[in-house]
C-alpha positions in Angstrom: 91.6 146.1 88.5 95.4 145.9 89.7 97.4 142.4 90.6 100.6 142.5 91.2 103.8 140.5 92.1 107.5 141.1 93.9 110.0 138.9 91.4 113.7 138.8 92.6 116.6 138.3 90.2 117.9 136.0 93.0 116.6 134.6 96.2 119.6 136.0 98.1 121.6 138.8 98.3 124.8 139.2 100.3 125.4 141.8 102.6 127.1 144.0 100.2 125.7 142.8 97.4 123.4 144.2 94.8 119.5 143.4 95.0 117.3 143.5 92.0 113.6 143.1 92.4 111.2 143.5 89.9 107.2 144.5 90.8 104.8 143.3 88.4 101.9 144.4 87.8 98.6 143.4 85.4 96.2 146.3 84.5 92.6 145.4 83.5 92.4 149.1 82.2 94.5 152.2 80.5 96.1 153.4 82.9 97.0 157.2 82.9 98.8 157.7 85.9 101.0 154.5 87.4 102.9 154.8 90.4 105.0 152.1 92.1 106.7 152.4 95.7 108.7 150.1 97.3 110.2 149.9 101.0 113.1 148.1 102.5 112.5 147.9 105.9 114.7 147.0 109.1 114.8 145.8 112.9 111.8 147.5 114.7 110.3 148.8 111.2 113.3 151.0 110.7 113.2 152.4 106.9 116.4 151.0 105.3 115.7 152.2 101.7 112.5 153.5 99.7 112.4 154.5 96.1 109.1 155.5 93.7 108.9 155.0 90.3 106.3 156.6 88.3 105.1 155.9 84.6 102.4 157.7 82.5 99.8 156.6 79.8 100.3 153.1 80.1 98.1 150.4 78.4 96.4 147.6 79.8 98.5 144.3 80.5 101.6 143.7 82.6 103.9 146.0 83.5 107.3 145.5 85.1 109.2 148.2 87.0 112.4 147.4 88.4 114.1 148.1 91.8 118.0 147.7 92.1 120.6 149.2 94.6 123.8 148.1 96.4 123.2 147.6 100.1 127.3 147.6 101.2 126.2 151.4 102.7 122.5 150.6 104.5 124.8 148.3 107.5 122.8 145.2 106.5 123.5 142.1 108.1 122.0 138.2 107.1 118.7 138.1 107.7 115.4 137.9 106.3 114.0 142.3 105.9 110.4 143.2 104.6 109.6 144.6 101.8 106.5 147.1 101.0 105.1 147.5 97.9 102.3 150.1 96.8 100.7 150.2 93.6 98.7 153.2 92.4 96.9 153.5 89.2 94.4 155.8 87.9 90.7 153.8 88.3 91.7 151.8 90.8 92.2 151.8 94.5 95.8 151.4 95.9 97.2 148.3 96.3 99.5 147.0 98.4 101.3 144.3 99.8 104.4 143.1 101.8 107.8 140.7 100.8 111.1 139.9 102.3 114.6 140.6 101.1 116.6 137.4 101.9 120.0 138.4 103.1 122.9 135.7 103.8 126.5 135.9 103.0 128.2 133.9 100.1 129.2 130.5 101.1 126.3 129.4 103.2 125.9 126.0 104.3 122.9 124.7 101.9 119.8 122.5 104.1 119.2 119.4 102.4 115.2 119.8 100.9 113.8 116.2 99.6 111.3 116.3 97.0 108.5 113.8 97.9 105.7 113.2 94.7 102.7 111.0 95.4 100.6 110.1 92.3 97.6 109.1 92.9 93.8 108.4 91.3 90.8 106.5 92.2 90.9 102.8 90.7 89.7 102.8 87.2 88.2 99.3 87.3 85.2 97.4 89.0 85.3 94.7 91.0 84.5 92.5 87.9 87.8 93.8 86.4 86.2 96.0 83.8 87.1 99.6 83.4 84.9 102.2 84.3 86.6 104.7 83.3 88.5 104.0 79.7 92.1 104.3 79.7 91.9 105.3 76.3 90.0 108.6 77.0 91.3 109.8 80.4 95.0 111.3 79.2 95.4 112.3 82.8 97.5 109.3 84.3 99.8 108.8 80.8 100.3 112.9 80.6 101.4 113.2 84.2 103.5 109.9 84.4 105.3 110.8 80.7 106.1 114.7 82.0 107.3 113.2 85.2 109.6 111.6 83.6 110.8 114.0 81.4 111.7 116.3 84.3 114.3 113.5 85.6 115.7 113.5 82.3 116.3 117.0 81.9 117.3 118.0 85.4 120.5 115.4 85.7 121.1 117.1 89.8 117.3 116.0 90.7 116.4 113.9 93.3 113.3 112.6 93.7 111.1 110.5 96.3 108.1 108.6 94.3 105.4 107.2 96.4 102.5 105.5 94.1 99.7 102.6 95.0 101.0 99.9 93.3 97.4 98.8 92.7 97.2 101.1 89.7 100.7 100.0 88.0 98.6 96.9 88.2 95.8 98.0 86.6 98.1 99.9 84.0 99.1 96.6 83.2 96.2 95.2 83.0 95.4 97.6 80.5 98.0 96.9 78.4 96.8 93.8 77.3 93.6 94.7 76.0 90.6 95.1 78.6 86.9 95.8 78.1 84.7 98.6 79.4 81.4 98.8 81.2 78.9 101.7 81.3 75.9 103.0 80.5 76.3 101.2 76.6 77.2 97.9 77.7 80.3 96.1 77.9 82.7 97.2 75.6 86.4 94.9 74.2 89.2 97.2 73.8 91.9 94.8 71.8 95.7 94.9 73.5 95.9 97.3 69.8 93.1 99.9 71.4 94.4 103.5 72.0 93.8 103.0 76.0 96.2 99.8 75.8 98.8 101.5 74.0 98.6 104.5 76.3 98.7 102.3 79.2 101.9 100.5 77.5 103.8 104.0 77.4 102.8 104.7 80.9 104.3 101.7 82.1 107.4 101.9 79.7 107.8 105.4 81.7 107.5 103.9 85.0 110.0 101.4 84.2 112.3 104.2 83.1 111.9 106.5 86.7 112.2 102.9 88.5 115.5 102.3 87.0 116.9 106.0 87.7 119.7 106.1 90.1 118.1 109.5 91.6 114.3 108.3 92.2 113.4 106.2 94.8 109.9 104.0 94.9 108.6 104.5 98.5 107.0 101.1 99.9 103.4 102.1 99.6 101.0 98.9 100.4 99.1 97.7 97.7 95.9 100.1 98.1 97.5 103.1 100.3 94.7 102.2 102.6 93.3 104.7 104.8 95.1 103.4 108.1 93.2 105.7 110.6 90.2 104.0 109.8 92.2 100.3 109.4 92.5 101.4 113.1 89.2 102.7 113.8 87.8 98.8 112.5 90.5 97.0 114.0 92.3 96.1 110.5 95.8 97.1 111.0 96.7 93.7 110.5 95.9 93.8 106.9 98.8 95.8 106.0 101.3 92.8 106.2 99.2 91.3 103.4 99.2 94.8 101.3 102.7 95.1 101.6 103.1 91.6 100.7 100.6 92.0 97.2 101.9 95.5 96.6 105.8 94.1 96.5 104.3 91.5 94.0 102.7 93.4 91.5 105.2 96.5 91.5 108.1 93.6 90.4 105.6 92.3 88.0 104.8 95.3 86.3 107.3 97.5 86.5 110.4 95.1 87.1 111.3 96.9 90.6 111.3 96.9 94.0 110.3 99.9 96.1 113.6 101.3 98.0 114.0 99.1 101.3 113.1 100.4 104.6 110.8 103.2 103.3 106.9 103.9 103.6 104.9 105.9 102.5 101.4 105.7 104.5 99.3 109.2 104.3 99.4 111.9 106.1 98.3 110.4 109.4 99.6 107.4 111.3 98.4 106.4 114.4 99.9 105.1 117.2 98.6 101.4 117.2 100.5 101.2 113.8 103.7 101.4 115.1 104.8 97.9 115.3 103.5 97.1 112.1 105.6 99.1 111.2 108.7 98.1 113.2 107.6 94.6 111.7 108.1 95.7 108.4 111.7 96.5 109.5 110.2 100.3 108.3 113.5 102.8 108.5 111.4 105.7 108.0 107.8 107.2 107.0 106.5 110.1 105.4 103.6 112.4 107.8 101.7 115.3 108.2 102.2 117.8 110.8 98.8 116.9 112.3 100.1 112.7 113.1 103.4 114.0 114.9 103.7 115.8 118.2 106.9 117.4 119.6 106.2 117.9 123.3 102.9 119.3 124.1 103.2 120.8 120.8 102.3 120.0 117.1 105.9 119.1 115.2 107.4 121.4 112.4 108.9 120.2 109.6 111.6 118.1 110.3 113.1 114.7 110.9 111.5 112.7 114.2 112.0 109.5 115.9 109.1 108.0 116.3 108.0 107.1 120.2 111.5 106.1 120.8 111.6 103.3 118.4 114.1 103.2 115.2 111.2 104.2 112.9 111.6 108.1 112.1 109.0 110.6 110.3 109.7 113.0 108.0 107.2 115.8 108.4 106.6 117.3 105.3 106.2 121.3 105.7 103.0 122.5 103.9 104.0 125.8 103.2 106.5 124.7 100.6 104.3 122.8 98.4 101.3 126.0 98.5 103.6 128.7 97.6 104.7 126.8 94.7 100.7 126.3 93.5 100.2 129.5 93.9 103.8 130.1 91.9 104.6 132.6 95.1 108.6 132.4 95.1 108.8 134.7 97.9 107.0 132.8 100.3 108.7 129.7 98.9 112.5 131.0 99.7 111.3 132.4 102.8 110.5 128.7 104.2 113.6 127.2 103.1 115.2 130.7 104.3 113.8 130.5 108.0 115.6 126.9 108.5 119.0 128.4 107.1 118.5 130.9 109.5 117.6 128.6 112.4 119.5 126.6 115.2 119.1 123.7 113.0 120.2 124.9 109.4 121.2 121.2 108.6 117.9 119.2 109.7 116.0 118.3 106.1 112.7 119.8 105.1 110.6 118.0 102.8 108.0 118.9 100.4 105.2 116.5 99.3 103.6 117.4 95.8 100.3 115.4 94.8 99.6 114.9 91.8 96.6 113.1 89.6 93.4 113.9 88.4 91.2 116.2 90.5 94.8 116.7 92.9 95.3 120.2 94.0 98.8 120.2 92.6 100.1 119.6 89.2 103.3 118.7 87.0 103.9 122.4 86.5 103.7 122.8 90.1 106.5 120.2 90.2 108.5 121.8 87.2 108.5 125.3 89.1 109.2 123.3 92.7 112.6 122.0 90.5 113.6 125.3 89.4 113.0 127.2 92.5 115.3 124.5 94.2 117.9 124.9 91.8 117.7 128.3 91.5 118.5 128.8 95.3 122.0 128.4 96.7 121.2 127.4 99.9 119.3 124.5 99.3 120.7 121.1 98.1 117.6 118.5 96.9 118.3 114.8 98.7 116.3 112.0 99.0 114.1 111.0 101.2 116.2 108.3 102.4 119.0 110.5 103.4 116.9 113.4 104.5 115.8 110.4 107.1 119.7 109.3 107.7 119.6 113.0 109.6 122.2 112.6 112.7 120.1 113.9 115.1 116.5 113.9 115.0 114.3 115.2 117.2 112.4 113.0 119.5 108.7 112.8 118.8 105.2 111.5 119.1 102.2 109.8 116.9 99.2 112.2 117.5 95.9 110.3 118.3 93.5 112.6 118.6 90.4 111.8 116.9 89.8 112.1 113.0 86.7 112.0 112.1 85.8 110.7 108.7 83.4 111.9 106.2 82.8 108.3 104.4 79.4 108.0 104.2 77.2 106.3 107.0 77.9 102.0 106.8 80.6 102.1 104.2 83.5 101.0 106.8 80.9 98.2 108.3 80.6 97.2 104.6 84.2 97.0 104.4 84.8 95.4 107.7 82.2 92.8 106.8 84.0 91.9 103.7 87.3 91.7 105.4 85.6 88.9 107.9 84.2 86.8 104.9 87.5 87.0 102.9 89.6 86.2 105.6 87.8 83.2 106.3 88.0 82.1 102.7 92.0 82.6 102.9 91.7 80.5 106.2 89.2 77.7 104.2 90.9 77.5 100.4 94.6 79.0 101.2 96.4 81.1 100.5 97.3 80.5 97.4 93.3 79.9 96.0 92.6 82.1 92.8 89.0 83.2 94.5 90.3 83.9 97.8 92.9 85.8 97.0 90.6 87.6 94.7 88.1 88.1 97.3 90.8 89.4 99.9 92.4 91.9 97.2 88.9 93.4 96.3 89.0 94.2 100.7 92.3 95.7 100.3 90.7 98.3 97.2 87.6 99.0 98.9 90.4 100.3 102.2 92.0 102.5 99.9 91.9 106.2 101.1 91.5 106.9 97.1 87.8 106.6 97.3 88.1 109.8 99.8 89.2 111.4 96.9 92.0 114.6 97.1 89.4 116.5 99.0 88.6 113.7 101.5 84.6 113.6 100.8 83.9 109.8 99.5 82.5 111.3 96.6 83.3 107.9 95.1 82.3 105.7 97.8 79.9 103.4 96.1 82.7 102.7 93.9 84.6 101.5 96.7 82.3 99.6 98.4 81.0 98.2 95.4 84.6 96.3 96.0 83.7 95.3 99.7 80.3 93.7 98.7 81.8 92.0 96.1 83.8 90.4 98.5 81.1 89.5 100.9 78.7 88.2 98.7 81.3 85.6 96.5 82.6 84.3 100.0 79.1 83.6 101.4 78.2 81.9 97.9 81.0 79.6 98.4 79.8 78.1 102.0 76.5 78.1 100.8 77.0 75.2 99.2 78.4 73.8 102.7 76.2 71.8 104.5 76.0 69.7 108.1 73.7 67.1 107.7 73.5 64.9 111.1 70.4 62.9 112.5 69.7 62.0 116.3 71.6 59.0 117.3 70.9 56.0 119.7 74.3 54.5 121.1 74.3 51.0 122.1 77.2 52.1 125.1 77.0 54.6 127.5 80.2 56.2 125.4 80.7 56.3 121.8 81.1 58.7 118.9 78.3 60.7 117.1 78.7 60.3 113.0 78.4 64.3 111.6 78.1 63.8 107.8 79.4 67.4 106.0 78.3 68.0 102.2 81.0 69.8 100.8 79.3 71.1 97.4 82.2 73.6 96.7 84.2 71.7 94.1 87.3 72.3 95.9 89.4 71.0 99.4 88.2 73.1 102.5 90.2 73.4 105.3 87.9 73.6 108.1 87.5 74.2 112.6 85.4 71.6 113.9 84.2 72.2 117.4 81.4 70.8 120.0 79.3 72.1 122.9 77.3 69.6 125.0 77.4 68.1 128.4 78.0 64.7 127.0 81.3 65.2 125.7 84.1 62.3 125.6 86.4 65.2 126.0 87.0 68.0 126.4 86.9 69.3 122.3 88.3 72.4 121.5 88.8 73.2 117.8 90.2 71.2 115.6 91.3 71.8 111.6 89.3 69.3 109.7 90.6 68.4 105.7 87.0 68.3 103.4 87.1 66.9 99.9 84.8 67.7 97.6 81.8 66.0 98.6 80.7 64.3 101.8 82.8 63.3 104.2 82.1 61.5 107.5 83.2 63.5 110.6 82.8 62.0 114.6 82.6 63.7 117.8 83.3 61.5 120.8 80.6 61.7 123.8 79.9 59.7 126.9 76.2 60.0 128.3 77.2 58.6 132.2 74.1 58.9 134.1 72.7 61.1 131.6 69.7 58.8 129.5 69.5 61.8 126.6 71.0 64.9 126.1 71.8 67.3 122.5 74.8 68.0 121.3 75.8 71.0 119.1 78.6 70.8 116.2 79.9 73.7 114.6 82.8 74.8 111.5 84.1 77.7 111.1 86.3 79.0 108.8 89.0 80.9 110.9 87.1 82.7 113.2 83.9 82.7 110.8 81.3 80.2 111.8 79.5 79.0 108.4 77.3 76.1 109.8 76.5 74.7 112.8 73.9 71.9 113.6 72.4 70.2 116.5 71.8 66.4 117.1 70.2 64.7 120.0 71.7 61.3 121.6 70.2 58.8 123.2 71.4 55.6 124.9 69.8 52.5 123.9 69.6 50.9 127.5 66.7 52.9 127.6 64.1 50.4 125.9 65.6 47.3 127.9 65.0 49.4 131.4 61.4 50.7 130.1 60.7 46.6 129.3 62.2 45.6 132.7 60.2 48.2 134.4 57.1 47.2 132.8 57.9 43.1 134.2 58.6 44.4 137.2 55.5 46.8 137.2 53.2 43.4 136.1 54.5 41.3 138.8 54.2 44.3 141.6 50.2 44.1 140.6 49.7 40.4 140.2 51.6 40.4 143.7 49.3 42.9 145.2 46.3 41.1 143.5 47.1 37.8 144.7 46.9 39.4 148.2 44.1 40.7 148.2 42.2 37.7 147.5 44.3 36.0 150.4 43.0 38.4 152.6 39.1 38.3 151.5 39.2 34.5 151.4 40.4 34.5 155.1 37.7 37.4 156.2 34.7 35.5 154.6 35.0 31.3 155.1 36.9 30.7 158.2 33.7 31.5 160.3 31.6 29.7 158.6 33.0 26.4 158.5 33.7 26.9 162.4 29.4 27.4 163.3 29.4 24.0 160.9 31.2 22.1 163.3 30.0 23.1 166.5 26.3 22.3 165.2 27.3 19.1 164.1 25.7 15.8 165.9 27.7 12.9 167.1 
């Protein structure tokens, strides 16, 4: 079996200058016959140069032959010219394959390439705040984070954009104190002495170190990265004020620093309905995918946009940079940058994103050989992401919102969207600032982190994550459990009045509840109203006013935000009632004593009259 390679001396050569290229090969076998040709070809496939170099009885293993000529005599001009390769050995079928010759003249203006890292990793932790996976054994995060940082030390021209959750420098912290374990053997106490503490210690200590360098910047990433197409999808966009909010809070906390102002790093993908969250967050810039922007009709290139005419611009990220380097193909890497020397816009930024974390496709190497590429190459000049953004003239463009259909398993964003209605109604019962709710809401924000997707995107963690949303749900429904609307049919002695509702509030704490009432014998007309709860029960009233009506029900209801937790019905009565139901009864006596009394009028007059008148007329005188 034959591989080879085309490795360049340099990525450019001027006009008249010299190129060197080297073709290496690896053989699998003895070889007894090697043969290497290579090609320099022009416009329309012309044949600019083509030399053959041929070596005998060769072992296995790599082999490098070398290629060098001046081209002042072949009339090149800058540009980028193919190059053909073809290997032959003996035991193996040709092989070949095609490169480019970058040409450009000494002096060329450089195009500003910013080098965007995300590290990222599942959470670690439960929703109880055990680990479930130990710190202590998975090197992963402390390896990566440590060579990280070495590469800023050792490369003083690098710049470098940094865009991590801040939920894991939280649990990194967390850590670092000592935590316990939970798995198959139980739960498990790792002391703040415990290899995973220590390790999470240096990982933070690192941190700390790339937070204070004067060449990375911290992109604002919300607490989570929560997946926002599917914050859209469920209608949750408004949760990322609070994720910004929480992920501002712990990155000071644990690492001492702010992420750079005006930045955002969001995923990939950013849909439209976004926007103005993001125009809220007085957002400068954001970080996307060629699949979120649109340029016209068309999908954008790399490149710096302005976002549906607002002052938020994107910086798409061009994929090609970021595989050539994983598969440590320099020639395809050059001839990216090299194609946006060579365009109309040679000064708009490009932008590589390299992820890296357990199970990522990319890796610190891959970032390592990224950084010498860049600095090997004198046409490109590494910037940040903040002034690849500052770009004078960006091109106009649009948030793609064509459907993205996610491969979370079937209920998991129900699960989550559940949660999210629970925990905001304990915020909008206990505050803000209550140690449960804000527990409760943070355990939402984890379960709508695009982590669980995993680098792939296939949820193969999902019941990890919505072991988080649960969570969530079933603390906030044990709290209003214990919340109870105990009211009894009433009997008012007016035709208005108010109705006593008696609320058990077996919480332990001060609720903040809606009152509201349905009922056509309302005082008023009663829309909700905050009502203050202590601990306890406390006596609530609901005004009414009966009119003509004798009885009627009335339905009382709290809610906690927009979360109805109890409701109850009483019925009213007026107590006029029993003195009409006597008076009818006198009046209903008299009307038959009346009618009775008649009667025997009326048979007295049928029956006697006659009779006394036959008495008289027989009578003698």
């Amino acid at each position: 079996m034959v591989t080879s390679r085309v490795v360049h001396a340099q990525p450019s050569v001027a006009p008249t200058g010299v190129f060197t290229t080297d073709v290496v090969t690896r053989l699998t076998a003895p070889a007894e016959y090697f043969e290497v040709r290579l090609r320099i070809l022009g416009d329309s496939g012309r044949l600019l140069y083509q030399k053959t170099e041929v070596r005998h009885n060769l072992s296995a293993g790599t082999q490098s032959v070398r290629f060098s000529r001046t081209l002042g005599d072949l009339g090149i001009r800058a540009g980028r010219y193919p190059l053909e390769v073809r290997v032959l050995a003996t035991g193996a079928s040709a092989t070949e394959f095609t490169g480019s010759l970058l040409v450009l003249p000494e002096g060329t203006a450089r195009t500003p390439v910013a080098l965007i890292v995300r590290y990222t990793h599942s959470p670690f932790v439960d929703p109880n705040g055990r680990f479930v996976v130990d710190p202590g054994t998975s090197a992963r995060p402390r390896t990566d984070v440590e060579r990280l940082a070495s590469l800023v030390k050792q490369n003083p021209n690098l710049r470098l954009s940094l865009a991590i959750a801040p939920q894991l420098l939280e649990e990194w912290a967390r850590a670092a104190e000592g935590y316990e374990t939970s798995g198959p053997e139980g739960v498990r106490e790792v002391t703040s002495a415990g290899a995973g503490a220590v390790a999470s210690r240096s990982v933070l200590e690192r941190m700390r170190e790339l937070a204070a360098s004067d060449r990375v910047d911290l992109l604002d990433v919300p607490y989570a990265e929560p997946d926002i197409v599917a914050l859209e999808r469920i209608g949750a966009l408004g949760d990322l004020e609070g994720q910004w909010r929480l992920g501002s809070s712990v990155m000071k906390a644990a690492i001492g620093s702010n992420a750079a102002s005006g930045t955002a790093f969001l995923g990939d993908l950013l849909p439209t309905a976004a926007l103005p969250a993001l125009e809220r967050h007085k957002t400068s810039y954001a970080v996307l995918s060629r699949d979120s922007v649109r340029a016209g009709e068309a999908t954008a290139s790399a490149g710096v946009y302005s976002l549906n005419g607002t002052a938020v611009r994107a910086i798409v990220f061009d994929p090609q940079l970021s595989a050539a380097v994983r598969e440590d193909n320099a020639d395809a890497f050059y001839r990216a940058i090299f194609d946006r020397v060579q365009s109309k816009r040679p000064d708009e930024p490009l932008a590589m994103l390299i992820e890296i974390g357990p199970g990522t496709p990319d890796t610190t190497a891959d970032l390592e050989r990224a950084i010498d590429l860049l600095e090997a190459a004198p046409w490109a000049q590494l910037v940040s992401a903040e002034d690849a953004a500052a770009y004078e003239t960006p091109q106009a463009g649009t948030l793609s919102d064509r459907d993205r259909p996610t491969k979370a398993p079937g209920g998991y964003w129900a699960d989550v969207t559940s949660a999210r209605t629970y925990a905001n109604a304990a915020v909008a019962a206990l505050g803000t600032k209550d140690a449960n709710a804000r527990t409760a809401q943070t355990a939402v924000f984890v379960a709508e982190s695009r982590s669980w997707a995993g680098p792939d995107g296939r949820y193969a963690l999902a019941d990890r994550g919505r072991a988080f949303a649960i969570s969530a749900s079933r603390y906030v429904e044990g709290v209003f459990s214990t919340v109870r609307i105990e009211a009894r049919d009433v009997t008012l002695s007016n035709r208005t009045g108010e109705v006593p509702i008696s609320v058990i509030n077996g919480t332990g704490k001060n609720l903040v509840l809606n009152l509201s009432a349905s009922g056509n014998i309302l005082g008023e007309i009663m829309t909700e109203k905050p009502v203050k709860l202590d601990p306890g029960e406390n006596i609530l009233t609901v005004p009414v006013a009966l009119g003509s009506t004798i009885s009627d029900k009335l339905t009382v209801r709290l809610a906690a935000g927009d979360t109805t937790i109890r409701s109850a019905s009483v019925q009213v009565t007026a107590s006029y009632l029993d003195r009409l139901a006597t008076l009818g009864m006198v009046v209903l006596v008299l009307l038959v004593l009346l009618l009775f009394i008649r009667r025997r009028v009326r048979s007295a007059g049928a029956g006697t009259m006659p009779e006394e008148e036959a008495g008289m007329a027989g009578e003698d005188i």
